[in-house]
Structures are given as C-alpha cells and as structure tokens.
C-alpha positions in Angstrom: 20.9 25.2 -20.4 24.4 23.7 -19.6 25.1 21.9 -22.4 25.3 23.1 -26.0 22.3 22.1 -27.6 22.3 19.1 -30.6 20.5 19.4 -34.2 17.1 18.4 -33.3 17.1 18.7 -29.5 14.6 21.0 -30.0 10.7 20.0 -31.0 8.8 21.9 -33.9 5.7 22.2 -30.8 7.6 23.0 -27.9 9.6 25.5 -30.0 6.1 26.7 -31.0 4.9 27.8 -27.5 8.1 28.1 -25.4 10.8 30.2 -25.1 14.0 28.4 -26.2 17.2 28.8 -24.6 20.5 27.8 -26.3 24.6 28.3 -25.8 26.0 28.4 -29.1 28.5 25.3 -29.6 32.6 26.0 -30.6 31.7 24.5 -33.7 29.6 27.8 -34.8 32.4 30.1 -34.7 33.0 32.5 -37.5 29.2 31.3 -39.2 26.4 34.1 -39.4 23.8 33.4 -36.7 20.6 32.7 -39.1 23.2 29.9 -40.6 24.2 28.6 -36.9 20.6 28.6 -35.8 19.3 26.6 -38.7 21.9 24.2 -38.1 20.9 23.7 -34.5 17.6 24.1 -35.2 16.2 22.2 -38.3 12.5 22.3 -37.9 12.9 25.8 -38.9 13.5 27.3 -41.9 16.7 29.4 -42.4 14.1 31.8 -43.9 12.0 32.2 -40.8 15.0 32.3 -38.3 16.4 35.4 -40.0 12.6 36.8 -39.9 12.3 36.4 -36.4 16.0 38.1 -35.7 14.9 41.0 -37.5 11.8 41.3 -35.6 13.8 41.0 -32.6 12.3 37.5 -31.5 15.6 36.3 -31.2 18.4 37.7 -29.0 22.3 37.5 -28.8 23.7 37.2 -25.5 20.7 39.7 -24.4 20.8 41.9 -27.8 18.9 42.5 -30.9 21.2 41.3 -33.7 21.4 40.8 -37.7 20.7 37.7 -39.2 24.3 38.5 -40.9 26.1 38.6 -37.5 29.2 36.9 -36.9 29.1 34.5 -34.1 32.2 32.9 -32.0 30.6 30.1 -29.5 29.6 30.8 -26.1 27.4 33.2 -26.8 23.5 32.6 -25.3 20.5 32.8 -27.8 17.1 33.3 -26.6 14.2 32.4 -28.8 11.0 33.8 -28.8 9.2 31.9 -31.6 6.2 33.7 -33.1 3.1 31.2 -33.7 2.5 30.0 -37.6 -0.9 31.2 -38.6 -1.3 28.1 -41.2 -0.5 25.5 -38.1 -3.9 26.9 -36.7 -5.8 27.7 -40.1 -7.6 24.3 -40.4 -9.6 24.9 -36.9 -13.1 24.7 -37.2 -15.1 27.7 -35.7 -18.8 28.5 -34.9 -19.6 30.6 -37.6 -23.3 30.6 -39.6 -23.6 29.2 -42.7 -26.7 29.6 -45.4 -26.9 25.8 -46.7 -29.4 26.1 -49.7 -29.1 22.0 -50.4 -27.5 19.7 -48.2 -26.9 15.7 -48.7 -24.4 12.6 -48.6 -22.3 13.8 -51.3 -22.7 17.6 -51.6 -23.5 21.0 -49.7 -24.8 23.9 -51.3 -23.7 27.3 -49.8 -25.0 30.9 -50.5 -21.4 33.2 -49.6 -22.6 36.6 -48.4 -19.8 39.3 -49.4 -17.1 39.6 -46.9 -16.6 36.3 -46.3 -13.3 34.5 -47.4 -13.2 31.0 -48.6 -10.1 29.7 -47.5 -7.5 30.7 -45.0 -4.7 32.2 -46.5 -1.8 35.4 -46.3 -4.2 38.3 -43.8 -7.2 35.8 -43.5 -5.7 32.6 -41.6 -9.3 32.5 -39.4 -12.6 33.4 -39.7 -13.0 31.7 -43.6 -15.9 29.8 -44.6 -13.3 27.0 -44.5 -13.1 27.1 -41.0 -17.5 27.5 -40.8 -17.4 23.8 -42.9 -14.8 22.3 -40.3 -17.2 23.0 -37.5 -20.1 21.7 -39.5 -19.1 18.9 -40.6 -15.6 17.9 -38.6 -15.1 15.1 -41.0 -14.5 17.4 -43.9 -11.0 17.8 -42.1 -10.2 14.8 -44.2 -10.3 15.7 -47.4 -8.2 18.2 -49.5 -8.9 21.8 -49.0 -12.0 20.5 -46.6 -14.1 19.6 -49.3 -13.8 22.9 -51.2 -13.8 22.5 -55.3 -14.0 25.8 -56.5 -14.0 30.0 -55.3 -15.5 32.9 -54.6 -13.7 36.0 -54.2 -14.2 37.2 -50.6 -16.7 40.1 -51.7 -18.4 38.4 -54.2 -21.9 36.7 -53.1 -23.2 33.7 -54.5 -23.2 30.2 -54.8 -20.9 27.1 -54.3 -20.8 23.5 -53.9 -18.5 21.6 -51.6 -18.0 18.3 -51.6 -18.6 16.1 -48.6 -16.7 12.9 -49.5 -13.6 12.6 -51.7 -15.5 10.2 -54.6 -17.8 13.8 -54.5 -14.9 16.0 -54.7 -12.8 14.5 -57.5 -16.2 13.9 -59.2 -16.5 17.7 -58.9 -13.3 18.6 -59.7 -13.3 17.0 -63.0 -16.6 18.3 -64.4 -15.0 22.0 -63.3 -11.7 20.4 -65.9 -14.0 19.5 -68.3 -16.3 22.5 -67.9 -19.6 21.0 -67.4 -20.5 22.9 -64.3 -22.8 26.1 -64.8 -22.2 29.1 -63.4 -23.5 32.3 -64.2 -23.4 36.0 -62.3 -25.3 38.9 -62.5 -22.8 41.9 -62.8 -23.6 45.4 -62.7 -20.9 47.5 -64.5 -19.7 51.1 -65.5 -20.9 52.4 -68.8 -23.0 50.8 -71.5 -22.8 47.5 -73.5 -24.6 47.4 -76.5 -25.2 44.1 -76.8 -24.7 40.4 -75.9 -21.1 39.0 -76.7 -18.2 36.8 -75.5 -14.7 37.5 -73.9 -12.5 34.8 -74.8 -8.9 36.3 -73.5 -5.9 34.5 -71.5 -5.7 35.5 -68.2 -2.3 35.6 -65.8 -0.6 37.7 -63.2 0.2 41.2 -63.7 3.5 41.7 -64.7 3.8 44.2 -61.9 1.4 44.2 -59.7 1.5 40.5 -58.6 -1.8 40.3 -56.2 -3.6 41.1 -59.1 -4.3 39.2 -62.5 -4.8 40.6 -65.7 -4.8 39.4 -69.2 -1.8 38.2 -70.6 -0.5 36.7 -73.3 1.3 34.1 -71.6 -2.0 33.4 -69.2 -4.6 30.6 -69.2 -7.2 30.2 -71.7 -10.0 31.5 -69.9 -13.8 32.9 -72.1 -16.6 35.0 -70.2 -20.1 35.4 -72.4 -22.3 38.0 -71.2 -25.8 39.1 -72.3 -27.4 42.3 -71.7 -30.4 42.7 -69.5 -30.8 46.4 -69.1 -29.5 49.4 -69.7 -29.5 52.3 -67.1 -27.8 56.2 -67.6 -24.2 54.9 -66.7 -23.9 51.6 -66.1 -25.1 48.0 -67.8 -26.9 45.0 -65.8 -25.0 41.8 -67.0 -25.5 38.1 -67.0 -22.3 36.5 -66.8 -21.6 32.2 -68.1 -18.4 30.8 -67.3 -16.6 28.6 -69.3 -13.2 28.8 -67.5 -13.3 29.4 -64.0 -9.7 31.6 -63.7 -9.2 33.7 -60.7 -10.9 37.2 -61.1 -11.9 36.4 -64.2 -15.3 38.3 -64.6 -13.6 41.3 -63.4 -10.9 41.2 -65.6 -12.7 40.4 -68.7 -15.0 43.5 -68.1 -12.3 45.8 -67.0 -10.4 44.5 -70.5 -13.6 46.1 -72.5 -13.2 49.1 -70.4 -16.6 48.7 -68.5 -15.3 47.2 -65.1 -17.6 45.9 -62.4 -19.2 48.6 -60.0 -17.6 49.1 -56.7 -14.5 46.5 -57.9 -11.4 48.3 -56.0 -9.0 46.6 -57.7 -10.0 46.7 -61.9 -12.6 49.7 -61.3 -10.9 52.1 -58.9 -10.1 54.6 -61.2 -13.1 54.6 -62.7 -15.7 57.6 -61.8 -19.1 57.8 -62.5 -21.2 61.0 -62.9 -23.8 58.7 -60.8 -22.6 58.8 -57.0 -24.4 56.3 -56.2 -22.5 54.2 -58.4 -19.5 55.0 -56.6 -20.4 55.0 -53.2 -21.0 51.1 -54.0 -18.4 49.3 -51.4 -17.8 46.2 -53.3 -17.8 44.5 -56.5 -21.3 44.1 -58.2 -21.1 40.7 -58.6 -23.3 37.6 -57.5 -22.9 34.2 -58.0 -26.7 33.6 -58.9 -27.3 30.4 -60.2 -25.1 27.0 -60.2 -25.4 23.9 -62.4 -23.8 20.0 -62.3 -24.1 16.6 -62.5 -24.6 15.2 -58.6 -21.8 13.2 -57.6 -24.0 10.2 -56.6 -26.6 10.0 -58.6 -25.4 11.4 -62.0 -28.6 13.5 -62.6 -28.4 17.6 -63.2 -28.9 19.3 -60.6 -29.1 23.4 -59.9 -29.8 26.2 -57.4 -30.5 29.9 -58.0 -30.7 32.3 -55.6 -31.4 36.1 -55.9 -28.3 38.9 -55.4 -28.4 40.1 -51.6 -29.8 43.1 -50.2 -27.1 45.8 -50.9 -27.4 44.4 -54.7 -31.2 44.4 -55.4 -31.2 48.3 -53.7 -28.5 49.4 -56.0 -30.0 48.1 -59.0 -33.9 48.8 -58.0 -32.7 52.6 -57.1 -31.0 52.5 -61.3 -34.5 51.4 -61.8 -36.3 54.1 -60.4 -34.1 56.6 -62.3 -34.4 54.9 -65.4 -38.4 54.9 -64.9 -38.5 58.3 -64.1 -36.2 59.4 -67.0 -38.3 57.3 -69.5 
C-alpha cells in the first residue's frame, strides 16, 4: 500500500481471510505497536492484536516483534489474521441426532456421552448445537438455537429444546421456577446407606476455575438421591433435581465423599479395589427420565429412556458379582 492506512480502512471480513498490508503513519511514533495497531485497526481488539504479535501473525518491517515494541512511522506491518472459532460456531453440520419426541413447539433429544452441547473454548464444531442448526435451520433464530438447559459433554441422557421462542421462554421459566423433572441414574464409589438430600451452594473453585465446587458464596442448588442397590464398592443412585447448577450431581456426591464412577474431574483420585470400577472412561451418569408442562398445550408431558450400553454392562457385570457373592 502507498498510503498510510485510516482507522477503519480495513473490514472485520476482509481482515478475516486476507493478509493485510499497512505502513505505519508519522502519527504512531514513539506508541507500542499493539496500541498503534488498534488505533488503525478498530474492528480488533487491543487484546487480540497483541495475541497475534506474539504468535508471530504479525510482522515488523519483516520481523517477529513484542506487542511492547516501540514504533517510529514508516515501518511496514504485515498481518496475518488467525480465523475466530465463535464467527464459525453457529454453522449447522450433518451430524445424527436420536429425536425421542418431536413437534411444533419442542424436540426431545437422547445425548449419547461424548457429545457437547454448545460450542464453546476447544469445542467450537462438532456440538449437538451445530446437529440442531442442520436440522432445523430455523432454530438459527432464537437464543442459543433453541437450547434451554445442559448436559455435560460425557453425560448421556435427555433434553428438551425449544423450537420457537414462545417454547423457549416458556421453558426457561419452568427451569426458574423448578417445575421441570429431571432425574439420573448415578453409579458411585462406596456405599450409601440410605435415601437423603444434598442441599449445598455450589460455585467455582477458588483455584481451580474450570471446575465448580461447593462454596459458601455459590448458588443455592439441592440434589435428593434414593438408593436402589448396593454392590461390594460402589452404590446405584437415582438422582432429582431441584436446581439445575453446573456439575451439580457430581459435586454434591463428591461433597459426601462417594463421587460418581469414572468422573475425571471430582473422582480421579478415587481408587477402587474393583478394577472394573476404574477402568470406567466416563462419569456414570444418565439423564434417564425428563418431566414438563408442553409449551403449547400446557399438559405434563415426559420421556424415559434407559442408560446406554457402556452403563447397563457396567452395572449388570456389579450384578453378576453381587449374585454370585450372595
């Protein structure tokens, strides 16, 4: 380019997919170069312009630089913008979905384990976000594609997404006022005597910030649980919500120092003198059976649907042992 460049001469798409170009106005002298760039170029964040100068996506007359470097004028800045993951997250892709009850208002999805919910930080693709968006394209209009409520990417289980936004904030409020059923079979370490109820505030970790644990300071969130059997080392669970906090179920058990099987976050340091206990490669938790009011036409409504394959073998081989220790 001959000219120097003017705040703005650059577009947030173009900037996207093309290398930029730029000759550093007189006016920039003595200013660092992330505070120069973001001057010149304001569809970018001062953030993500010193990110992409540490990575080396940017160049000073031909050289890696520091976002902290001193710049004169005259000197030629070449660009190299990396692509935004969340500019491409909402793209609908062909991937299978198990619709146990579909209608106007509502769908009714069975999540297998491994599969995320919504695109976020490591998981911008592949989500069962994206699987709605290709199945229903119109879903792209409402918030969050329809989605009311979770399931964490290696939990199983049940979930209801809303297909029109009356649906959704019809949805959203019964999860407020906690009229929606849901309850989960968990398998976890160690023995419960007998039915009871977890009612414990739950927050981040003070440390550990991806993970939540209970907290003082965290929101009001109660787990009941009844016992329905009993094996050598570990307890077969049925889980109510009445709060619907993140990882609640696993905290909750992990705060009574039984956490879930396979969990490897609340249960990794957990070992059991059963190894099939621990060769478990997820949490043992399943969204069996979900409850609500439809949308439309105001009646109760609910689904239940049995855990998945890797579940019923864990639990029917504790069976077996049980039987044959009897």
């Amino acid at each position: 380019m001959s000219s120097a460049p003017k705040p703005g001469n650059y577009s947030a798409t173009r900037a996207a997919s093309e290398r930029l170009e730029l000759i550093l106005p007189p006016e920039c002298a003595g200013q660092r170069l992330d505070q120069a760039l973001s001057h010149l170029l304001p569809e970018f964040s001062r953030s993500r312009l010193a990110q992409w100068i540490r990575a080396a996506r940017i160049t000073l007359d031909g050289r890696p630089a520091l976002p902290k470097t001193k710049v004169w004028g005259g000197e030629i800045v070449l660009l190299y913008p990396a692509p935004d993951p969340a500019a491409t997250a909402a793209a609908p892709e062909a991937i299978a979905l198990d619709i146990v009850h579909e209608d106007a208002a509502v769908l009714v999805l069975a999540k297998p384990a491994g599969l995320v919910v919504h695109p976020g930080s490591g998981n911008w693709s592949g989500t069962m976000m994206n699987a709605l968006l290709a199945h229903a394209p119109h879903l792209a209009t409402l918030p969050r594609a329809g989605i009311v409520h979770r399931l964490d990417k290696d939990t199983s289980g049940l979930l209801v997404v809303a297909k029109t936004l009356a649906a959704q904030t019809n949805l959203v409020r019964q999860l407020q006022a906690h009229t929606v059923k849901r309850e989960y079979l968990a398998l976890v370490h160690g023995r419960i005597a007998r039915a009871g109820k977890v009612e414990a505030p739950i927050g981040r970790h003070p440390v550990q910030r991806t993970r939540m644990a209970v907290a003082a300071r965290g929101k009001p969130a109660v787990t009941h649980y009844e016992v329905l059997q009993h094996f050598a080392h570990a307890t077969l669970l049925r889980c109510r919500l009445e709060t619907g906090r993140t990882h609640q179920i696993r905290v909750h058990m992990q705060s009574l120092g039984h956490p879930l099987i396979g969990d490897p976050v609340y249960g990794k340091n957990r070992r059991s003198a059963d190894p099939a206990l621990g060769a478990f490669p997820r949490q043992a938790l399943h969204a069996g059976r979900l409850e609500f009011q439809h949308p439309a036409s105001g009646k109760t409504v609910a689904w239940k649907i049995p855990p998945p394959a890797d579940m019923r073998e864990l639990i029917a081989a504790l069976r077996a042992v049980a039987k044959a220790a009897a």
